[in-house]
ROFI-492460 format. One line per field, with one value per atom (N, C-alpha, C, O): residue in three letters; x, y, z; residue number from 1. Coordinates in nm, 2 decimals, decimal comma. Example, Ala and Ser with C-alpha at 12.3 -4.5 7.8 and 13.67 -1.06 7.14 Angstrom:
BEGIN
code: [ALA|ALA|ALA|ALA|SER|SER|SER|SER];
u: [1,32|1,23|1,32|1,42|1,28|1,37|1,29|1,34];
v: [-0,57|-0,45|-0,33|-0,33|-0,22|-0,11|0,00|0,11];
w: [0,78|0,78|0,78|0,85|0,71|0,71|0,79|0,80];
pos: [1|1|1|1|2|2|2|2];
This chain:
BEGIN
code: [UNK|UNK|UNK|UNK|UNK|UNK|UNK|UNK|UNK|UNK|UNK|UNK|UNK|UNK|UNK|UNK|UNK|UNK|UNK|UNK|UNK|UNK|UNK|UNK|UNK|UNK|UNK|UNK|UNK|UNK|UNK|UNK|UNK|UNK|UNK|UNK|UNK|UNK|UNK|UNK|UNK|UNK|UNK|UNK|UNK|UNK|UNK|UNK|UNK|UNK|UNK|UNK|UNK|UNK|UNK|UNK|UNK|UNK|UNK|UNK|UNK|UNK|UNK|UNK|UNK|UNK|UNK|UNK|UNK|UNK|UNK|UNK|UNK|UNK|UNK|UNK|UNK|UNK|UNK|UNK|UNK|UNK|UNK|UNK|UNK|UNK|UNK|UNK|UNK|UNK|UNK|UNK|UNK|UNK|UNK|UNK|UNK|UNK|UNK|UNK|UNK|UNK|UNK|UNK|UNK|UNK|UNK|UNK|UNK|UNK|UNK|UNK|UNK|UNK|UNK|UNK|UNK|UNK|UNK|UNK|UNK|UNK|UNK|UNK|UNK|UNK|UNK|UNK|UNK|UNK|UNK|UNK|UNK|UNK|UNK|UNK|UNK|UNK|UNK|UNK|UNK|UNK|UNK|UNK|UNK|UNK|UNK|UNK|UNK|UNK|UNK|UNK|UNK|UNK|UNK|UNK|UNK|UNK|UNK|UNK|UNK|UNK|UNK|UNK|UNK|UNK|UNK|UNK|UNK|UNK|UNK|UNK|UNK|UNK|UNK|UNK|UNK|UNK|UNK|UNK|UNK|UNK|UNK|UNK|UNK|UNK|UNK|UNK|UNK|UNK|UNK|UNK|UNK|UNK|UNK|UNK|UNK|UNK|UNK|UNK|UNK|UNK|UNK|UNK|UNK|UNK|UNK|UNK|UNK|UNK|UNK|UNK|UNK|UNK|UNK|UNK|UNK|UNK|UNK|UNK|UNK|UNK|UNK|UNK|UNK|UNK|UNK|UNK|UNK|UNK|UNK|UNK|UNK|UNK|UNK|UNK|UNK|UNK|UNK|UNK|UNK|UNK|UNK|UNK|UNK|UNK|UNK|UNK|UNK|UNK|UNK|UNK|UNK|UNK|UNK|UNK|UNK|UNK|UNK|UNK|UNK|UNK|UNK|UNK|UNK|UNK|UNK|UNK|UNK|UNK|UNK|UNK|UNK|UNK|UNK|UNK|UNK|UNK|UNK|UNK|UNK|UNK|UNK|UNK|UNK|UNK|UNK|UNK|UNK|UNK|UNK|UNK|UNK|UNK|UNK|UNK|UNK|UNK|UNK|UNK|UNK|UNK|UNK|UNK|UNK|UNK|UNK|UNK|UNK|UNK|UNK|UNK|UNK|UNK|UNK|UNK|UNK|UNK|UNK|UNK|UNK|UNK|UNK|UNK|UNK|UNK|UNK|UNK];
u: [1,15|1,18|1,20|1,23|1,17|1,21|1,32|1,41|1,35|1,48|1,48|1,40|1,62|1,70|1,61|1,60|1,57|1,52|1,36|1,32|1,31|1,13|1,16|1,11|1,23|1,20|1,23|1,17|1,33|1,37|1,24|1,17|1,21|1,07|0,95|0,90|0,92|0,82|0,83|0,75|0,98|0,97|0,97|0,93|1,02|0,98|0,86|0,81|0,79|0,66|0,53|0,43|0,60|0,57|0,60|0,55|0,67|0,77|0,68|0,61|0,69|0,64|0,48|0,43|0,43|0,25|0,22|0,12|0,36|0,28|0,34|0,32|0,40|0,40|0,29|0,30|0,16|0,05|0,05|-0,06|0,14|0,12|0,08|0,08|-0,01|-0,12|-0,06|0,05|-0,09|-0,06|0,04|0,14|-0,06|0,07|0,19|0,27|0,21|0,35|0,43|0,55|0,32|0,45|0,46|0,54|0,42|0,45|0,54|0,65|0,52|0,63|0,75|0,83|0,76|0,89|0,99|1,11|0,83|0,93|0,99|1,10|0,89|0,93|1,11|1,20|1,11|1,25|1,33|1,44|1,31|1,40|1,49|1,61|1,37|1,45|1,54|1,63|1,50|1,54|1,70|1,79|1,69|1,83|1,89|1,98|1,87|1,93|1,97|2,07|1,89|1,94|2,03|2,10|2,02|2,05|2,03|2,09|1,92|1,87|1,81|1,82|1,74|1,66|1,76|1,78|1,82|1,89|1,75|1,65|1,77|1,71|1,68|1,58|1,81|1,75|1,65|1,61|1,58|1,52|1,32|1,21|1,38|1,21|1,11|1,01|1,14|1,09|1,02|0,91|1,08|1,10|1,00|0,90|1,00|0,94|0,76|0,66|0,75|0,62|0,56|0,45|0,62|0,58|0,49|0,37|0,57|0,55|0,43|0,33|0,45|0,31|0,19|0,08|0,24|0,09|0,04|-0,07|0,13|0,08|0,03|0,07|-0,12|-0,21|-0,33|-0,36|-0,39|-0,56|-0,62|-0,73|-0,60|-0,71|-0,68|-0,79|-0,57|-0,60|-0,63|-0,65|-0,63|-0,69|-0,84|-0,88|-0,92|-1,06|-1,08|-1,18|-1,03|-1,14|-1,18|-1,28|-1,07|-1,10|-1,20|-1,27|-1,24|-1,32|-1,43|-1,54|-1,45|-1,54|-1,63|-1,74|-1,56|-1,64|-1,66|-1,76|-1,59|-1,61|-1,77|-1,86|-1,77|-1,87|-2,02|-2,13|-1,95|-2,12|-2,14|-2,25|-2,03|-2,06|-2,13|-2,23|-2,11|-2,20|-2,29|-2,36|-2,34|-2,49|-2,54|-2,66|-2,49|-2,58|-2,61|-2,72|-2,55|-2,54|-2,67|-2,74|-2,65|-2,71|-2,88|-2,96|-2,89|-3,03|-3,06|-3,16|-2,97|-3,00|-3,01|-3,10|-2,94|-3,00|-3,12|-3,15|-3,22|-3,30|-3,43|-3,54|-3,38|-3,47|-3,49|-3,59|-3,32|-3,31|-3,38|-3,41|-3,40|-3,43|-3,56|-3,59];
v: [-0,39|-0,51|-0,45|-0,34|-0,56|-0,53|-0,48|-0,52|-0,38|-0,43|-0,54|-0,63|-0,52|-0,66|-0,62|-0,71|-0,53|-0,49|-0,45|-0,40|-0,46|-0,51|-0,66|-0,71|-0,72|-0,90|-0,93|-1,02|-0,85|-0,88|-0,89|-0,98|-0,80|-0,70|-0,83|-0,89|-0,86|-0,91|-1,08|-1,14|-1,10|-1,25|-1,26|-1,37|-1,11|-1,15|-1,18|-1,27|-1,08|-1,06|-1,19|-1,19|-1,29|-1,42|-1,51|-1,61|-1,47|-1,59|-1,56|-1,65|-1,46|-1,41|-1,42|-1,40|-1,44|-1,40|-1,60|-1,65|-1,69|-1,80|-1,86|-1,98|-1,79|-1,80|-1,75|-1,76|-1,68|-1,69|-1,58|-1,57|-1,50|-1,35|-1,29|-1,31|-1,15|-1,05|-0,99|-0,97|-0,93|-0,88|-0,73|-0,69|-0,64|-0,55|-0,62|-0,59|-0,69|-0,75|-0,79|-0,78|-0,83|-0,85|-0,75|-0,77|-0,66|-0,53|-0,48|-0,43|-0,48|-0,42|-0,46|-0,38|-0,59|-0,66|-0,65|-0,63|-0,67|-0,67|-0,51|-0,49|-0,42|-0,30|-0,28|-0,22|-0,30|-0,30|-0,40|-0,40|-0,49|-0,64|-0,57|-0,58|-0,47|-0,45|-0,31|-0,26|-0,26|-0,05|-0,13|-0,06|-0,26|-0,28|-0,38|-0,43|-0,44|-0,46|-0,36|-0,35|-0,28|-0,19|-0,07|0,00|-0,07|0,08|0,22|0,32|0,20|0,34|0,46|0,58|0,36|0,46|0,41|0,29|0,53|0,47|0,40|0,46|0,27|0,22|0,31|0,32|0,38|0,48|0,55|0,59|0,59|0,72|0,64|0,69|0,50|0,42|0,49|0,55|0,47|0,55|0,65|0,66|0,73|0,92|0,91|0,96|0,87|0,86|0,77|0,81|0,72|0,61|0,70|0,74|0,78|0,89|1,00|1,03|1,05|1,21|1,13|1,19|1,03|0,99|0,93|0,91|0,91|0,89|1,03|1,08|1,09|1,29|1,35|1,45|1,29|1,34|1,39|1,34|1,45|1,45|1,40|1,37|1,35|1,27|1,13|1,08|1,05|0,95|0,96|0,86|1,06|1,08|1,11|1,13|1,12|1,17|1,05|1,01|0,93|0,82|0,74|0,68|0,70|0,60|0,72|0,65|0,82|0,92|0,90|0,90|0,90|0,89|0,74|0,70|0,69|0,53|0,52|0,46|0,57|0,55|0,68|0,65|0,80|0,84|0,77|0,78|0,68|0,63|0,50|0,46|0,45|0,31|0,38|0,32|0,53|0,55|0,61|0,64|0,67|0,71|0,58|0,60|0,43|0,30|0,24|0,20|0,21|0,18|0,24|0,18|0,43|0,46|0,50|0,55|0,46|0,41|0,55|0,55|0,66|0,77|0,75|0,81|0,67|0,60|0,55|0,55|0,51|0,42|0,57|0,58|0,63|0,75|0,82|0,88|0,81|0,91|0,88|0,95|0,76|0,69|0,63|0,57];
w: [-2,51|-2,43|-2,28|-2,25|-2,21|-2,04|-2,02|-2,09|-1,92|-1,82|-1,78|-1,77|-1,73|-1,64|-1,48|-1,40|-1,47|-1,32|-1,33|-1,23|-1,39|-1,46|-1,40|-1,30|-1,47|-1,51|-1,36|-1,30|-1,28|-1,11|-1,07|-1,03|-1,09|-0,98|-1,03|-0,94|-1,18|-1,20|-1,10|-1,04|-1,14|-1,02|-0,93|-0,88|-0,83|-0,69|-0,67|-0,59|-0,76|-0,75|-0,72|-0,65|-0,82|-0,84|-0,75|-0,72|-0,73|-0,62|-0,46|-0,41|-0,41|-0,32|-0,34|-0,23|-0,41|-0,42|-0,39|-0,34|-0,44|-0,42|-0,29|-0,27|-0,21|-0,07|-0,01|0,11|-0,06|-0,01|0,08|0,13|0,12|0,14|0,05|-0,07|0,17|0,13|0,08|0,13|-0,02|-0,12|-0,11|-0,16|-0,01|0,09|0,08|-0,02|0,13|0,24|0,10|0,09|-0,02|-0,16|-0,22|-0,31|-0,22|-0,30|-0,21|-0,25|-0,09|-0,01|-0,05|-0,10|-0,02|-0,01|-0,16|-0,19|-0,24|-0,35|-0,41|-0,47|-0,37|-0,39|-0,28|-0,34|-0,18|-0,10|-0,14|-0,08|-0,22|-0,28|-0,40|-0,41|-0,48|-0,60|-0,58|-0,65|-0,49|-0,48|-0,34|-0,29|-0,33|-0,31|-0,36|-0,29|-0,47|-0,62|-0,71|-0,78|-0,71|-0,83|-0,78|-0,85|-0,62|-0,60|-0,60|-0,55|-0,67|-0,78|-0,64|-0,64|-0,52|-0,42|-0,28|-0,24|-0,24|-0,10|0,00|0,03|0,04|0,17|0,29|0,36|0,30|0,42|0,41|0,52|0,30|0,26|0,28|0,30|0,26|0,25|0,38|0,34|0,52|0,57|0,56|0,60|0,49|0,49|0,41|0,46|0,31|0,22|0,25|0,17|0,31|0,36|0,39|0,34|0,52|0,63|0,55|0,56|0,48|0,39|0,28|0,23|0,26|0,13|0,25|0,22|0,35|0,43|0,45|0,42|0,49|0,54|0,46|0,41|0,43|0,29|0,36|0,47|0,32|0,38|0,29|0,34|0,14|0,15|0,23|0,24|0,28|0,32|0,47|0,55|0,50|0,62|0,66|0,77|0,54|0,52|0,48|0,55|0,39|0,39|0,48|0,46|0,65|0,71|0,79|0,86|0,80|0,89|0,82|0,89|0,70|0,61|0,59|0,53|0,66|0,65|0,81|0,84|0,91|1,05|1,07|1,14|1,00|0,99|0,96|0,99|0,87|0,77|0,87|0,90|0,91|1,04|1,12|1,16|1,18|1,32|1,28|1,37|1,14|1,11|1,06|1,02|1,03|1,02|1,12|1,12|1,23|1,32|1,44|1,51|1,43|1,48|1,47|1,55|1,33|1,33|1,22|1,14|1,23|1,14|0,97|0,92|0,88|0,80|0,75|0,62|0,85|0,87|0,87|0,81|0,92|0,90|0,80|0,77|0,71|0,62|0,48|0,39|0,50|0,38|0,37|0,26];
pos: [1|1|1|1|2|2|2|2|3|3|3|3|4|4|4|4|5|5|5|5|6|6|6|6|7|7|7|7|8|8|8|8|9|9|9|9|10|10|10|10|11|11|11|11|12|12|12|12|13|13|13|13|14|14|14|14|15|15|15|15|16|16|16|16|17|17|17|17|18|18|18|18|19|19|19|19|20|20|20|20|21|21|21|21|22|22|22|22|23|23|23|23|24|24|24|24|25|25|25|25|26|26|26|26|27|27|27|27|28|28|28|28|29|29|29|29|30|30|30|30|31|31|31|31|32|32|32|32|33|33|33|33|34|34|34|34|35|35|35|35|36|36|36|36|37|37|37|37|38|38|38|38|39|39|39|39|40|40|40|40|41|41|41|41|42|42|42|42|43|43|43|43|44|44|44|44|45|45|45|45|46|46|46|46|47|47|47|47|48|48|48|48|49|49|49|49|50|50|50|50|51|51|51|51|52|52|52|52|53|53|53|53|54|54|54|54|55|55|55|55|56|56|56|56|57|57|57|57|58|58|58|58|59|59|59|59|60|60|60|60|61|61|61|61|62|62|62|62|63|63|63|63|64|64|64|64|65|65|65|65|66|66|66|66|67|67|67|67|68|68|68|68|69|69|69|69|70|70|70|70|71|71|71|71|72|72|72|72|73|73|73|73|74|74|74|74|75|75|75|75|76|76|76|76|77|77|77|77|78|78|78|78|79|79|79|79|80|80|80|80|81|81|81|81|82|82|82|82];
């Protein structure tokens, strides 16, 4: 069976998704709705924590990785390669 704090999370979830926010902004919310219901992750730390899981290389190689393939389509090199 669920937690009491599953069944929280699953209704923000719900509640917020038919207010018609993107889907970020409800995982956000609801992810910071329930970690200060339950207590379990201090709020201060959300930050700290955003920061250090963005500070990845791979997510820094995919938007380079698609800005690469925009300027070899764009620039006509594609069109040769193929």
């Amino acid at each position: 069976m669920m937690s009491m704090t599953s069944i929280i999370f699953l209704i923000l979830l719900v509640a917020i998704t038919i207010l018609g926010l993107e889907i970020v902004v409800v995982l956000g919310v609801a992810t910071i709705g329930i970690s200060l219901i339950s207590g379990a992750f201090p709020v201060g730390n959300i930050g700290i924590t955003a920061f250090e899981s963005l500070n990845s290389a791979p997510l820094i190689a995919m938007p380079l990785f698609v800005l690469a393939g925009n300027l070899i389509l764009r620039s006509g090199i594609a069109d040769q390669l193929v």
